[in-house]
N, CA, C and O of each residue as an XYZ file, in Angstrom:
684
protein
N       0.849     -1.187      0.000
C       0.000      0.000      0.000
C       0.886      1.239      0.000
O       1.609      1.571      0.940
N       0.746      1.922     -1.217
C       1.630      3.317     -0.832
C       0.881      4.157      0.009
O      -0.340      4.067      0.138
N       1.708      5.098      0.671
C       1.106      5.973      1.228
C       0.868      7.410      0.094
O       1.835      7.725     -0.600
N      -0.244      8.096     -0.013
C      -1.182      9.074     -0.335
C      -0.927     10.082      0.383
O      -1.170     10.271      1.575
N      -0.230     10.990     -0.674
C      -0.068     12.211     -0.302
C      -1.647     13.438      0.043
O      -2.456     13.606     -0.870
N      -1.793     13.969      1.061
C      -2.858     14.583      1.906
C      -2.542     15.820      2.130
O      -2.307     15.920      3.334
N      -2.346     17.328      1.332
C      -1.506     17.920      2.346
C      -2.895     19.641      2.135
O      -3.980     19.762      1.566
N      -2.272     20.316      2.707
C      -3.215     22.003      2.514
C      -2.073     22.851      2.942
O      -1.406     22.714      3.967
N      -1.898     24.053      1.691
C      -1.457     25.474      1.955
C      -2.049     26.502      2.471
O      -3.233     26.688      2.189
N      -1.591     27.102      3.053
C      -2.285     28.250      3.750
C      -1.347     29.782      3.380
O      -1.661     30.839      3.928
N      -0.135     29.689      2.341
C       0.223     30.897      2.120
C       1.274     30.467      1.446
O       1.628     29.291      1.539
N       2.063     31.550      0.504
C       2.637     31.227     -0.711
C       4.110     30.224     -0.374
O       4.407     29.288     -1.117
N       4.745     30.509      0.563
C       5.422     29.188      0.985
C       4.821     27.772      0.770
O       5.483     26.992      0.086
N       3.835     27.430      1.198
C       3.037     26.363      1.464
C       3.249     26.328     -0.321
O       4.067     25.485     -0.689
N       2.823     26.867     -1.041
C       2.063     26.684     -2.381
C       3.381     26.460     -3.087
O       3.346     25.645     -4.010
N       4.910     27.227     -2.729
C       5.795     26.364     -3.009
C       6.196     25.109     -3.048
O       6.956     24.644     -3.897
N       5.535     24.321     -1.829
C       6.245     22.831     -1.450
C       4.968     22.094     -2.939
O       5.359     21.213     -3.705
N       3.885     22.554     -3.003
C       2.881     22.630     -4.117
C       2.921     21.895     -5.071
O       2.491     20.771     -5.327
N       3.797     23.058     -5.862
C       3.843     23.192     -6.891
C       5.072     22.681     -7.447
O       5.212     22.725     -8.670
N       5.960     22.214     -6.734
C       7.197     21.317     -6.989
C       6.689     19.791     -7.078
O       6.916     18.971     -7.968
N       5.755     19.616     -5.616
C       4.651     18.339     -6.285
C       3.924     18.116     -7.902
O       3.753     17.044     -8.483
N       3.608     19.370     -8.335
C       2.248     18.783     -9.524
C       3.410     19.235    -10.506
O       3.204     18.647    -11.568
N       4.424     19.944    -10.595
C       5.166     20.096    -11.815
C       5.259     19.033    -12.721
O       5.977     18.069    -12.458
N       4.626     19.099    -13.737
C       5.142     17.673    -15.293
C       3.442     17.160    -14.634
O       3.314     15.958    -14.867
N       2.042     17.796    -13.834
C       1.458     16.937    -14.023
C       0.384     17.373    -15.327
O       0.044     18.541    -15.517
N       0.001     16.415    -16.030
C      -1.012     16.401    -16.852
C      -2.888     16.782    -16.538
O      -3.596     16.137    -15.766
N      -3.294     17.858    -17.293
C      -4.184     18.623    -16.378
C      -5.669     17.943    -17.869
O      -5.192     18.093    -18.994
N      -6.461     17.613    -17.891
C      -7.192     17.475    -18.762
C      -8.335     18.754    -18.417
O      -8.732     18.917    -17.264
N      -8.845     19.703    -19.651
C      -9.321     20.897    -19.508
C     -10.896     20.170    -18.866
O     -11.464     20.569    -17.849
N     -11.266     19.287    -19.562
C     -12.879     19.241    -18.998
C     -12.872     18.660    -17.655
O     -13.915     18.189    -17.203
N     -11.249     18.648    -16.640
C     -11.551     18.326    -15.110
C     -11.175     19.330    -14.169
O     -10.460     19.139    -13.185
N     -11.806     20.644    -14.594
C     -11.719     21.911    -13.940
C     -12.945     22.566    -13.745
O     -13.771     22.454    -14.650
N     -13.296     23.365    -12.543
C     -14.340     23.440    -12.602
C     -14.858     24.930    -11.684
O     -14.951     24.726    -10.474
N     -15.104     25.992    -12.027
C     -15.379     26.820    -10.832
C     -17.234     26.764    -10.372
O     -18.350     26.520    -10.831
N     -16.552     27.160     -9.221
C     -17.991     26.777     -8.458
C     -18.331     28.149     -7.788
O     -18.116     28.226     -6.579
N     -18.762     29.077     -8.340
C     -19.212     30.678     -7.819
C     -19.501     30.817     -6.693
O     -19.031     31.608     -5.875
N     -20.278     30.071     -6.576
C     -21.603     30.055     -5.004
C     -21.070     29.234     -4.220
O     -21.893     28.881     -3.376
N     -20.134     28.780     -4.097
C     -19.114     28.349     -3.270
C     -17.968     28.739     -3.304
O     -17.210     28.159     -2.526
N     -17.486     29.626     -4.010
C     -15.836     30.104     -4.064
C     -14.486     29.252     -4.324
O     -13.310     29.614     -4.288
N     -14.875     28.409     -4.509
C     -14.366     26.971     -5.258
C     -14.219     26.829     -6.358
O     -15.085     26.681     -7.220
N     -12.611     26.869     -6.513
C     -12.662     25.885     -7.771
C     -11.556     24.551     -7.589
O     -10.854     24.540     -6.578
N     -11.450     23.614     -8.440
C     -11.631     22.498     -8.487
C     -10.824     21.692     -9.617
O     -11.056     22.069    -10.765
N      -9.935     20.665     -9.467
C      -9.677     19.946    -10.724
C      -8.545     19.045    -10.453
O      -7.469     19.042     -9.855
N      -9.068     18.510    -10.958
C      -8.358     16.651    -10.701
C      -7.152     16.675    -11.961
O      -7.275     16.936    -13.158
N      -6.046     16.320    -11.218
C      -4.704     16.072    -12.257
C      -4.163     14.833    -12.330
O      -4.564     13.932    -11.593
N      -3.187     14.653    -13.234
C      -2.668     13.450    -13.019
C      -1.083     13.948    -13.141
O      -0.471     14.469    -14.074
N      -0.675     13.556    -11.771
C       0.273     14.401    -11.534
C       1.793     13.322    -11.750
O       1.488     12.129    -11.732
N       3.023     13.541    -11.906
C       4.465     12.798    -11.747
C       4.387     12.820    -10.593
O       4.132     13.898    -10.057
N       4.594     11.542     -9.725
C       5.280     11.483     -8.696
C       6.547     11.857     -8.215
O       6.896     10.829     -7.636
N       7.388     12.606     -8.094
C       8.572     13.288     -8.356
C       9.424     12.688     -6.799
O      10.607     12.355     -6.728
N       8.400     12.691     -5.661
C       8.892     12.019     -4.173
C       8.764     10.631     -4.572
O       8.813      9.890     -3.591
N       8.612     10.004     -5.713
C       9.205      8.000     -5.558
C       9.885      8.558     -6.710
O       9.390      7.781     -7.526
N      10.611      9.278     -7.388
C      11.060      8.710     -8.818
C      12.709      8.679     -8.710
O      13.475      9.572     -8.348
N      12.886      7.804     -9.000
C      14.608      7.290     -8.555
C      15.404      8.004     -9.243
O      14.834      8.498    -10.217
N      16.457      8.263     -9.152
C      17.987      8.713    -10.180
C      18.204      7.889    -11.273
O      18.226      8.129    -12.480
N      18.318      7.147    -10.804
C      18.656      6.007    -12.077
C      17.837      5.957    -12.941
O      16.617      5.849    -12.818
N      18.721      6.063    -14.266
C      17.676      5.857    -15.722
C      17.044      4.477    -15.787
O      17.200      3.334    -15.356
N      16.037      5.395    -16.764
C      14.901      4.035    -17.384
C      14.511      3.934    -18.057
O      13.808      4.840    -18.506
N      14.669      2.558    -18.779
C      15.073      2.257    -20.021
C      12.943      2.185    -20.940
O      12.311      1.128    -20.939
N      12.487      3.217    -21.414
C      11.562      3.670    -22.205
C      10.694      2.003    -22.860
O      11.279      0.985    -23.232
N       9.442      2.206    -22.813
C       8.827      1.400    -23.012
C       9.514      0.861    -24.564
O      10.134     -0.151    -24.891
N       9.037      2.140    -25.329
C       9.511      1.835    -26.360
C      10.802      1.057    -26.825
O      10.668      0.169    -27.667
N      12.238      1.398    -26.234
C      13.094      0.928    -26.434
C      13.283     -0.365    -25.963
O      14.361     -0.953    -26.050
N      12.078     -0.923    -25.369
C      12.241     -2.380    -24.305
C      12.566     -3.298    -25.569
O      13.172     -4.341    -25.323
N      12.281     -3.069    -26.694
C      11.727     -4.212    -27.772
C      13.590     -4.212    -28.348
O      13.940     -4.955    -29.265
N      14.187     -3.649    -27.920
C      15.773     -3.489    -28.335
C      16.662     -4.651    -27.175
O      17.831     -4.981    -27.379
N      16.060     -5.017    -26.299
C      16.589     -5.742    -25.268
C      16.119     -7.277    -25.508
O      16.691     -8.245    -25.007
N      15.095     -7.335    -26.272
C      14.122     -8.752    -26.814
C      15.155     -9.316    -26.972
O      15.539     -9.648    -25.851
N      16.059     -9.724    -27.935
C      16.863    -10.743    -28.154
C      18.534    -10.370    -27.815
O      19.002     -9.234    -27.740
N      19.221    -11.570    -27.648
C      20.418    -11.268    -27.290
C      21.429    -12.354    -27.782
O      21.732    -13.382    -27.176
N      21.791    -12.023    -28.732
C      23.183    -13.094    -29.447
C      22.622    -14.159    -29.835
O      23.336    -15.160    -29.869
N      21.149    -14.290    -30.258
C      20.535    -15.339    -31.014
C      19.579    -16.301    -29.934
O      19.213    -17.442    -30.216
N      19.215    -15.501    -28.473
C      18.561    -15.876    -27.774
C      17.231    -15.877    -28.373
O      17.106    -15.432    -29.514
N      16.124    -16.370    -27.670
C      14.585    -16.569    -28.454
C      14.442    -15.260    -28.404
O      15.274    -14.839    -27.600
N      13.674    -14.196    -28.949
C      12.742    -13.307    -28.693
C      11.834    -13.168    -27.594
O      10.816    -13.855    -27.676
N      11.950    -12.518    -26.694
C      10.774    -12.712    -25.089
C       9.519    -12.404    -25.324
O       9.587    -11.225    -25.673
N       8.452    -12.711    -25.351
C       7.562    -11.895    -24.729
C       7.349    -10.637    -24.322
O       8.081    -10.153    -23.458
N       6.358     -9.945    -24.860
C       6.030     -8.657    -24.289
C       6.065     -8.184    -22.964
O       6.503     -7.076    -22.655
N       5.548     -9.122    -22.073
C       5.258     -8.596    -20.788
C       6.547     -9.644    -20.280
O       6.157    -10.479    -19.463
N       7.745     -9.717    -20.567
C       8.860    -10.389    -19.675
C       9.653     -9.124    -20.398
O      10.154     -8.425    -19.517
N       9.895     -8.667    -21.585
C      10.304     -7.357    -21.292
C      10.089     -6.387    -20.293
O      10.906     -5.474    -20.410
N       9.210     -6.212    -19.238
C       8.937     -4.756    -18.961
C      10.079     -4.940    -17.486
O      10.338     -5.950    -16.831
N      10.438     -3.915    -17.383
C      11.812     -3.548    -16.299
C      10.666     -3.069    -15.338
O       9.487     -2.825    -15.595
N      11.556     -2.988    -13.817
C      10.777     -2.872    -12.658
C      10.893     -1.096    -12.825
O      11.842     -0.331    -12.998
N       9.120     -0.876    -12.646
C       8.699      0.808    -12.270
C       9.840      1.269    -11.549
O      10.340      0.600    -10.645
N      10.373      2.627    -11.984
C      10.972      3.529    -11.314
C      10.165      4.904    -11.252
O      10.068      5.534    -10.199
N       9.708      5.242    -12.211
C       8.522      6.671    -12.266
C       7.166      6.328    -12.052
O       6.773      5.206    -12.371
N       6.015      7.595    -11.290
C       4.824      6.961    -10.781
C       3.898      8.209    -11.204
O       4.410      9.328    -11.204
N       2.962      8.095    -11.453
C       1.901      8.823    -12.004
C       0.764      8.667    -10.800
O       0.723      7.586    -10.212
N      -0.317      9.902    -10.358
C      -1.333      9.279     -9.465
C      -2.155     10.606     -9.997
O      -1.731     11.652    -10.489
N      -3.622     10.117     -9.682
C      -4.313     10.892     -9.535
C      -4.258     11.660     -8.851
O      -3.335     11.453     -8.064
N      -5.055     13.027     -8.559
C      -4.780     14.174     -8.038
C      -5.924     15.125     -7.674
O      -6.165     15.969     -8.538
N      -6.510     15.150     -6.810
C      -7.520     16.184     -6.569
C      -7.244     17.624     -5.870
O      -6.772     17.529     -4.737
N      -7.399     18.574     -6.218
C      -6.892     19.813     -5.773
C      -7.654     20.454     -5.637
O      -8.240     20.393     -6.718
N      -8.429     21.462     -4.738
C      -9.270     22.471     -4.478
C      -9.008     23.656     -3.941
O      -8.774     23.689     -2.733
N      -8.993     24.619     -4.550
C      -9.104     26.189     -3.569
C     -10.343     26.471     -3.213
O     -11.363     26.279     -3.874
N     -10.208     27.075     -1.825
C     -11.466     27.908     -1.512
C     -11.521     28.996     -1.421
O     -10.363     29.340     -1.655
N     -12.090     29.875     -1.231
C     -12.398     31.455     -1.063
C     -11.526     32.102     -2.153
O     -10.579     32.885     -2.078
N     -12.357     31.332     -3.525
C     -11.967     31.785     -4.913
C     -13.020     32.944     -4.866
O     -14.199     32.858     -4.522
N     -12.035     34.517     -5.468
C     -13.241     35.374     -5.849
C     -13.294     35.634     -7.510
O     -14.061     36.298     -8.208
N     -12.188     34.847     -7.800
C     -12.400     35.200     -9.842
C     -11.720     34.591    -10.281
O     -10.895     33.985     -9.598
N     -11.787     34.461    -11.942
C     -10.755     33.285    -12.251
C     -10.915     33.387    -13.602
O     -11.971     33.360    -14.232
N      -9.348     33.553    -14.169
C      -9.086     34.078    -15.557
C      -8.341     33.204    -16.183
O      -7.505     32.593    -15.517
N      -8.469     32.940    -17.612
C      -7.843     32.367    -18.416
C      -6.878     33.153    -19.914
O      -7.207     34.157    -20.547
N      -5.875     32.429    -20.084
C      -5.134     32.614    -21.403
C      -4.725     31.946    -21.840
O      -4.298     31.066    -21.093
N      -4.473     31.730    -23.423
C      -4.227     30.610    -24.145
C      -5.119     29.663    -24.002
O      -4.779     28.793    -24.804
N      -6.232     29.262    -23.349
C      -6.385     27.606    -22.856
C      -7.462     27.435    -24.205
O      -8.280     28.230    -24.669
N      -7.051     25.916    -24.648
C      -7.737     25.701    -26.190
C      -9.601     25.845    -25.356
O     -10.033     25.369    -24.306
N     -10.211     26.637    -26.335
C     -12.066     27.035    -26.312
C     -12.678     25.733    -26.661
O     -12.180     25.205    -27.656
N     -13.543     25.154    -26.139
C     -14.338     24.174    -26.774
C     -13.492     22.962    -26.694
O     -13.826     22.225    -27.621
N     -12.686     22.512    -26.098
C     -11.955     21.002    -26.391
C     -12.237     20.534    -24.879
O     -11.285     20.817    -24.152
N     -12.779     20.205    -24.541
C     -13.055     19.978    -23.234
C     -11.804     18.489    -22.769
O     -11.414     18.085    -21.674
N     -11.587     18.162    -23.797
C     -10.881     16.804    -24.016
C      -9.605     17.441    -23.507
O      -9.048     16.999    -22.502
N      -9.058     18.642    -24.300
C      -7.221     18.708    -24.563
C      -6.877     18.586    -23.073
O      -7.555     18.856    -22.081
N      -5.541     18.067    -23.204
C      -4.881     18.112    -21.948
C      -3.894     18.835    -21.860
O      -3.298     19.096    -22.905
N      -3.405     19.390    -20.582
C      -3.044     20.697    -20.681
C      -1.451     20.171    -19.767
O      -1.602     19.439    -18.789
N      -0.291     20.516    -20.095
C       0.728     20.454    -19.241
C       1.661     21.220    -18.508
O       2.532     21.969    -18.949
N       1.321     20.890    -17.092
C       1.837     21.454    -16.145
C       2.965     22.422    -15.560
O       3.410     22.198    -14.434
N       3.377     23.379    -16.235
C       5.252     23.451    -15.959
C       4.894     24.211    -14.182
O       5.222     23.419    -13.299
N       4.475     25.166    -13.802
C       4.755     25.415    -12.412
C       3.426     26.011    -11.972
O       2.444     25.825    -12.690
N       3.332     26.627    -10.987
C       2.196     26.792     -9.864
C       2.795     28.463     -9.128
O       3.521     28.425     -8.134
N       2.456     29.598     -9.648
C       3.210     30.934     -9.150
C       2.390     30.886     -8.155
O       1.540     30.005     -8.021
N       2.548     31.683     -7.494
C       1.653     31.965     -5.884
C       2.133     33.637     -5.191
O       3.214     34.057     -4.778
N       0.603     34.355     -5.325
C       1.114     35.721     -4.530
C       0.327     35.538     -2.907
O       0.086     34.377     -2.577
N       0.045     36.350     -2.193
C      -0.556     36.210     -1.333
C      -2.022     36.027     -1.707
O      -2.808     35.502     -0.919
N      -2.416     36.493     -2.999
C      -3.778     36.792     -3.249
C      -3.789     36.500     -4.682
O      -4.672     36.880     -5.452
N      -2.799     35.831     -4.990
C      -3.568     35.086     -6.941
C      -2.215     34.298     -6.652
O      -1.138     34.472     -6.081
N      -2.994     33.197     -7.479
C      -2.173     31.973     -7.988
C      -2.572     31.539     -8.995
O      -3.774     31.333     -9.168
N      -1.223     31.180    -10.339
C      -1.254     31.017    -11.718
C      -0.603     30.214    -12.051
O       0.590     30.129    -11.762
N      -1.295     29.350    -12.812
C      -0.739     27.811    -13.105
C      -0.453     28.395    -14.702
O      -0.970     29.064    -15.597
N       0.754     27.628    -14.357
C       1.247     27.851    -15.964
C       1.876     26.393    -16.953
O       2.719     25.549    -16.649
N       0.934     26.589    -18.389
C       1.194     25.633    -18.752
C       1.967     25.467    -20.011
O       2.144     26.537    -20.593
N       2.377     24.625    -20.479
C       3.206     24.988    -21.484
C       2.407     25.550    -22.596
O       1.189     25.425    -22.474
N       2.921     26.242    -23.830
C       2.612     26.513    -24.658
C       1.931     27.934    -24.536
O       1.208     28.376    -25.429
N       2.205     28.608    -23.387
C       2.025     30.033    -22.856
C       0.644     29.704    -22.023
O       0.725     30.254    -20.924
N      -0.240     29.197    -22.131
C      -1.514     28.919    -21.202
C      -1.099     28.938    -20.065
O      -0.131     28.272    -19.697
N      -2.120     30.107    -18.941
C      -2.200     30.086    -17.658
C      -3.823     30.263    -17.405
O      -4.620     30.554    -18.296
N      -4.106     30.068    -16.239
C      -5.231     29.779    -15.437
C      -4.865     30.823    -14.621
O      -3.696     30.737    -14.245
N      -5.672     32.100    -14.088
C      -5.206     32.844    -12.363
C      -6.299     32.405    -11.953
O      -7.322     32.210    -12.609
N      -6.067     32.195    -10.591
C      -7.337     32.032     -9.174
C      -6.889     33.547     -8.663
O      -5.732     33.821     -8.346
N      -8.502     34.915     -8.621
C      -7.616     35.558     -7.662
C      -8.477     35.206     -6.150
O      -9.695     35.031     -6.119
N      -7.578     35.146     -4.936
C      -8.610     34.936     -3.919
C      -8.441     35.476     -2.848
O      -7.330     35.989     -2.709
N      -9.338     35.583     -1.778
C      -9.424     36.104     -0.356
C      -8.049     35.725      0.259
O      -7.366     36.615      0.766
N      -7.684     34.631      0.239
C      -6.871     34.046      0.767
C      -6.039     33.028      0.713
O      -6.532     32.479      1.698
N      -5.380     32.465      0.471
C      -4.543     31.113     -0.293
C      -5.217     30.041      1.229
O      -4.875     30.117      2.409
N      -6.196     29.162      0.608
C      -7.019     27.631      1.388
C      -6.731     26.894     -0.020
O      -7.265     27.154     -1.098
N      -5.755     25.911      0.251
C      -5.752     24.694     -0.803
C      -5.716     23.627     -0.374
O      -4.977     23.617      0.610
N      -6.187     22.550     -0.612
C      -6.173     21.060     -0.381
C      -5.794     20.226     -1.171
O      -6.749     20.120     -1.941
N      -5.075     19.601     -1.476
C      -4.288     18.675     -2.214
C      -4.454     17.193     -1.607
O      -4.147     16.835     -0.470
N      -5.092     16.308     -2.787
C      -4.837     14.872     -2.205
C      -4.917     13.933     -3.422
O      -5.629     14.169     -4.399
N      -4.089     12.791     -3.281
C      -3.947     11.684     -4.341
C      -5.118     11.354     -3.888
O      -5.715     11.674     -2.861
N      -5.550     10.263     -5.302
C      -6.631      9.701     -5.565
C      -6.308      8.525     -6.270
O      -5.613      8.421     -7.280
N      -6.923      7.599     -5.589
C      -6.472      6.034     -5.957
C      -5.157      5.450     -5.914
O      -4.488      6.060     -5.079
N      -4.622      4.690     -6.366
C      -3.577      3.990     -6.200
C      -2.636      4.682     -7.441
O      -3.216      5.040     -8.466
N      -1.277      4.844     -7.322
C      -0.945      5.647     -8.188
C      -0.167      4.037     -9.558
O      -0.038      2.870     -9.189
N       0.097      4.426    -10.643
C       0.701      3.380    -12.052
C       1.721      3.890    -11.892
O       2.167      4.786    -11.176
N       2.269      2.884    -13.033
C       3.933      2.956    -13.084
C       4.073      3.843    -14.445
O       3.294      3.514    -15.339
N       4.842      4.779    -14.688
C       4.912      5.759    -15.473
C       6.062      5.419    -16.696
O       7.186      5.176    -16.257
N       5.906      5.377    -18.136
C       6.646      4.977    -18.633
C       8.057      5.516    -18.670
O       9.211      5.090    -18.641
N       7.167      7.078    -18.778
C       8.931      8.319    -19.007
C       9.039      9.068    -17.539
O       8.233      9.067    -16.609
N      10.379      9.732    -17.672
C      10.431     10.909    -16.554
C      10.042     11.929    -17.034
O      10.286     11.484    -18.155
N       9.733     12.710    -17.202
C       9.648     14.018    -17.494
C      11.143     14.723    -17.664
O      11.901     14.868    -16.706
N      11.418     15.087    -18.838
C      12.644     15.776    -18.742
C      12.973     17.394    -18.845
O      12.247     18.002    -19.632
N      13.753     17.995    -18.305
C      13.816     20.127    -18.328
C      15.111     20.069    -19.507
O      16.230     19.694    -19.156
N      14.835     20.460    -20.856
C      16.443     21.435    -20.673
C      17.051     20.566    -21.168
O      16.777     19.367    -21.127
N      18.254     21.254    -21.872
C      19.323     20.167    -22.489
C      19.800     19.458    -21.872
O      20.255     18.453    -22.418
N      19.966     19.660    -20.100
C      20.595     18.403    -19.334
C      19.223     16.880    -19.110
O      19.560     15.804    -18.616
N      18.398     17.044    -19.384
C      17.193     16.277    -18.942
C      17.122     15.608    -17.453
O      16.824     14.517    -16.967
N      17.640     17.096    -16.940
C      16.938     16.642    -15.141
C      16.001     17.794    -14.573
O      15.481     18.718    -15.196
N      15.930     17.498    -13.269
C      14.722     17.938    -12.684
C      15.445     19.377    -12.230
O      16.448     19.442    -11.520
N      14.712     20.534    -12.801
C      15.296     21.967    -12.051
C      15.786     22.056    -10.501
O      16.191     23.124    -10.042
């Protein structure tokens, strides 16, 4: 049983430890949601596990089929190729409260489908702006920074790491 990350910010420090969590996570646009009459808004991610993901490289789904044979050994099987998980993917539920407005740029109109990717989480005392690649941001502005953060379900084994930058590590 892994343990499930549970946590709440209460001010832009907090929203630092955050947003180093959901960085590289995958945001799908139709799982966002503001809620007026509650000051809420809302949206489930699927975030990189970045606290299990090891140092050591890993060798890409794709490239597994390069390891299949060896000096005229049989060809393996699909599923005796796969190397033991090192990267982890989990669901993600996130909520602010005492949302008083909430603005968008870039984010594709009408695709309720596209999925949107994650690069960081800014935080003032009174707006926070998720920024995603391809210039798209989201602002929450609010009364007060109330966030709740919690995994959801059991988290999978992730094929890639997420890579930054010509070195391909983690900022």
């Amino acid at each position: 049983m892994v343990e499930r990350l549970k946590l709440r910010a209460r001010d832009a420090a907090d929203m630092d430890v955050l947003a180093a969590l959901l960085q590289d996570a995958i945001v799908p646009l139709g799982e966002m949601d503001y809620l007026p009459r509650e000051r809420r808004f809302v949206l489930v991610l699927n975030r990189f596990m970045w606290e299990r993901a090891e140092a050591a490289p890993q060798v890409p789904a794709r490239d597994q089929s390069k390891l299949a044979t060896n000096g005229g050994e049989d060809a393996r099987f699909e599923d005796e190729r796969r190397v033991e998980a090192r990267n982890w993917r989990s669901h993600c539920g996130l909520i602010f409260d005492r949302v008083k407005a909430v603005a968008t740029r870039n984010l594709p109109r009408g695709r309720r489908s596209a999925l949107l990717n994650l690069l960081t989480v800014a935080s003032e005392p009174r707006r926070i702006t998720f920024h995603f690649s391809g210039g798209a941001q989201l602002r929450l502005d609010v009364a007060e920074i109330r966030c709740h953060l919690e995994d959801l379900g059991d988290p999978w084994p992730a094929s890639d790491r997420p890579t930054h930058g010509e070195a391909g590590s983690r900022p």
